[in-house]
C-alpha positions as CSV (number, residue, x, y, z in Angstrom):
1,X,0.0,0.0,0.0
2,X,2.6,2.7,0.7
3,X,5.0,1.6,-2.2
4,X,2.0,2.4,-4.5
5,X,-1.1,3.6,-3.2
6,X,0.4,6.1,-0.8
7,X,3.1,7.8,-3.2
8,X,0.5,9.0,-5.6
9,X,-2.4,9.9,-2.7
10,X,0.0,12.1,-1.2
11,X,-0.3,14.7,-4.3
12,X,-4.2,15.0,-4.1
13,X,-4.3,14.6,0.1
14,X,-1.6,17.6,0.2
15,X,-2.1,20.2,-3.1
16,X,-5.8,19.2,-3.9
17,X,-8.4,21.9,-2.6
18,X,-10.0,20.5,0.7
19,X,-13.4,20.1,-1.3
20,X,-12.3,18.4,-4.7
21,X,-13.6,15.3,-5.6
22,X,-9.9,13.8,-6.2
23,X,-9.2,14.4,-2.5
24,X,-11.9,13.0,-1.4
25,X,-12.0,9.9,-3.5
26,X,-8.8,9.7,-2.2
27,X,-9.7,10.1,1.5
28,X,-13.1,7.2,0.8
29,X,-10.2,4.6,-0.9
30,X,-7.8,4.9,2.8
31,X,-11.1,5.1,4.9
32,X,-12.1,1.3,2.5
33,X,-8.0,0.1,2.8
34,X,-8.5,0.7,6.7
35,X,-11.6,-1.2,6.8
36,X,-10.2,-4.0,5.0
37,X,-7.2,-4.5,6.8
38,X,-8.7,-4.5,9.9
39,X,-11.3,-7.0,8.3
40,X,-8.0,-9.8,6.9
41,X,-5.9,-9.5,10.0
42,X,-8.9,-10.1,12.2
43,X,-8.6,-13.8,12.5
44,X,-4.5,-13.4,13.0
45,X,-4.8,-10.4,15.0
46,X,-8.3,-10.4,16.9
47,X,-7.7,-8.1,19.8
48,X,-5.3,-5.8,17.9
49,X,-7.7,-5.5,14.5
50,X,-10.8,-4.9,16.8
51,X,-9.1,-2.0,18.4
52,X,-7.6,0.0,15.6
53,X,-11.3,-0.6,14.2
54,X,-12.6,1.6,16.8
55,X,-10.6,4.5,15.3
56,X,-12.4,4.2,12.0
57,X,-14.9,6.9,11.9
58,X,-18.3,5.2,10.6
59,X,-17.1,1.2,10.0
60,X,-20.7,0.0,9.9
61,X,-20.3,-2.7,12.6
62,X,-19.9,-2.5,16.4
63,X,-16.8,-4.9,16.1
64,X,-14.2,-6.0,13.4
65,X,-15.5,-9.5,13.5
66,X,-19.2,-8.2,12.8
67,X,-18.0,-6.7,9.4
68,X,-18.7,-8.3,6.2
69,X,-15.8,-8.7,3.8
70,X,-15.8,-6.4,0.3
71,X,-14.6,-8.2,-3.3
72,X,-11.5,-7.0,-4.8
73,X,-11.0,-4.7,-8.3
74,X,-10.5,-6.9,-11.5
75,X,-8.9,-3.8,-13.1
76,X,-6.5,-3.4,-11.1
77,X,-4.6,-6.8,-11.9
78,X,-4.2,-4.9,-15.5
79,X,-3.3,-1.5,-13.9
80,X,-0.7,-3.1,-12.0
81,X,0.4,-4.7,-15.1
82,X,0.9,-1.6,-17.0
83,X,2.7,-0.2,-13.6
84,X,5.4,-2.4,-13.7
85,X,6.2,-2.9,-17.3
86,X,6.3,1.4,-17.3
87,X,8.0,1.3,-13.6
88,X,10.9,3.6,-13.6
89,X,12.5,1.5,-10.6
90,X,12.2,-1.2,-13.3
91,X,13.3,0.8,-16.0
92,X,17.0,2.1,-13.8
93,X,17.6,-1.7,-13.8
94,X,16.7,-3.0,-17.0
95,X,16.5,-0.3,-19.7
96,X,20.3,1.1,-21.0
97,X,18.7,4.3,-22.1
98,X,16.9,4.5,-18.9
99,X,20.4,3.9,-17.0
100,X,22.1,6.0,-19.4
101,X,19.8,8.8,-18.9
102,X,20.4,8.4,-15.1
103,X,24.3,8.3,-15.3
104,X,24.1,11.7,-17.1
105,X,21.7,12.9,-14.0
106,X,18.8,13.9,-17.3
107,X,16.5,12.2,-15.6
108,X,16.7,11.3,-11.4
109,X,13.0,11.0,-9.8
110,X,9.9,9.8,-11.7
111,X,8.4,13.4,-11.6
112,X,11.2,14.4,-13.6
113,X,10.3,11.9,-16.3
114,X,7.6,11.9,-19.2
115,X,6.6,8.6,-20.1
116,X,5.3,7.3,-23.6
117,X,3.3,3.9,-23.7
118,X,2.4,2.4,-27.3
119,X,0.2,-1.2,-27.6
120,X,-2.9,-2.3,-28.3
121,X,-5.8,-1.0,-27.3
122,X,-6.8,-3.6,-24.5
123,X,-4.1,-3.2,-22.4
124,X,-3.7,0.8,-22.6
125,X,-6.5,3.6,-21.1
126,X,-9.1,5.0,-23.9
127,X,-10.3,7.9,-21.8
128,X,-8.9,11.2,-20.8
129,X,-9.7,10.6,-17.1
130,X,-8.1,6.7,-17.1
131,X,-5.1,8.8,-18.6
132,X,-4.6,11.4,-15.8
133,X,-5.5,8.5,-13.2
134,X,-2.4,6.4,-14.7
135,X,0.1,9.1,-15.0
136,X,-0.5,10.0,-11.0
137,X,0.1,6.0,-11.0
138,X,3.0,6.2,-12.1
139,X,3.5,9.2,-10.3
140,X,5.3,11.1,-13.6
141,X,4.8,14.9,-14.8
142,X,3.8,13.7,-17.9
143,X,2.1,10.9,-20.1
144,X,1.4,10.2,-23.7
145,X,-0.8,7.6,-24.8
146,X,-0.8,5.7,-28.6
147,X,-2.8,3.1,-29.3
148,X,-1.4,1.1,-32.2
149,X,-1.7,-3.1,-33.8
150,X,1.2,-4.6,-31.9
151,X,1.0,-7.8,-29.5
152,X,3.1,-5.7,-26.6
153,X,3.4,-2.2,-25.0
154,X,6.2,-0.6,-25.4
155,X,7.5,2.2,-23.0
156,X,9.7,5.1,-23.5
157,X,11.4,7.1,-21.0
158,X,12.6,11.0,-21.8
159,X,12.8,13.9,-19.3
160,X,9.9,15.9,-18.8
161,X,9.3,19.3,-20.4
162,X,8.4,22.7,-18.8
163,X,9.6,23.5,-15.6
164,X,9.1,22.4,-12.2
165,X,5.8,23.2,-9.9
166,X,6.8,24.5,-6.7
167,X,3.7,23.6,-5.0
168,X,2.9,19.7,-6.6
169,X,6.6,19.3,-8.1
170,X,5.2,18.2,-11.4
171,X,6.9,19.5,-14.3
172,X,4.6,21.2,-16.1
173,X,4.8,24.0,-19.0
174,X,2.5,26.5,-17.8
175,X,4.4,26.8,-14.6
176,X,3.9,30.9,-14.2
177,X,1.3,31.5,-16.7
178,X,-0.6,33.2,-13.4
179,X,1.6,36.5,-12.5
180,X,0.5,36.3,-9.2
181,X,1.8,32.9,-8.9
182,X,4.7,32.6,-11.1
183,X,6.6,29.5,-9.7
184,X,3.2,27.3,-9.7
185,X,1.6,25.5,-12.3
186,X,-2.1,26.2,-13.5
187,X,-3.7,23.4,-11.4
188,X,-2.0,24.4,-8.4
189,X,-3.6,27.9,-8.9
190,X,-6.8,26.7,-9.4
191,X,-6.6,25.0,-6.6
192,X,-5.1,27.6,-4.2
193,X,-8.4,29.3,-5.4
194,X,-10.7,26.8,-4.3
195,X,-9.5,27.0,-1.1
């Protein structure tokens, strides 16, 4: 959960507007991963699940071992697929231009990166909003998207263009397009305005 989960929540929990919708989908998915966990390590850890279930605000059931268990996310398995093959952990170890890239210091966090994923249409998002919720998966500034006939996806890594957010540390290339707020990027503006 915090290897993957927790490293991209932390950019909607933290630079998000206290009212938008990605913070709080964020906020119901912990509040659901706290619920579940309690709900496996119950039969392991009885007295220790039933207690941190007390500190769930609103967990439908007096105790732990009263809750009803929730089915997992097909999609995910895929997600998860796509995660790994475009990891850039993966990619330091096992693509030259990636570790080439890295020994000239172009490219040293995965915010710093843009990544472009081509393959068949199956395995790859259709949707502008699948799109934004797999680049904060992979926790890059930026992601491009080509659907073409081939049996694999391939995956490119290259630095990321604009320059860096001060507030979300994306690299974006509208950072300072607000003159009030010249080292930020438009979404951080608009959601320092929400607040």
């Amino acid at each position: 959960m915090s290897s993957i989960y927790h490293d991209i929540g932390q950019d909607r929990l933290y630079t998000d507007a206290a009212n938008s919708s990605r913070r709080r989908s964020t906020q119901t998915a912990l509040w659901r991963m706290a619920r579940g966990l309690c709900a496996m390590l119950s039969p392991i850890l009885a007295f220790t699940a039933d207690e941190a279930w007390e500190f769930i605000p609103e967990n439908g059931a007096e105790s732990v071992h009263l809750a009803t268990w929730s089915r997992g996310f097909s999609h995910w398995t895929r997600t998860r697929n796509i995660r790994g093959a475009a990891s850039l952990t993966c990619a330091r170890r096992c693509c030259p231009i990636w570790k080439k890239r890295v020994k000239q210091k172009t490219i040293g966090k995965a915010l710093e990166a843009r990544v472009a994923l081509a393959g068949p249409a199956p395995l790859l998002p259709s949707t502008e909003p699948d799109s934004a919720a797999l680049r904060e998966l992979l926790n890059v500034s930026q992601l491009s998207i080509e659907i073409r006939e081939s049996p694999s996806l391939s995956v490119e890594v290259s630095p990321a263009a604009g320059e860096k957010c001060e507030r979300c540390w994306h690299f974006e290339t509208d950072v300072g397009s607000d003159p009030s707020h010249p080292t930020i990027c438009a979404v951080a503006v608009a959601a320092l305005q929400e607040k």
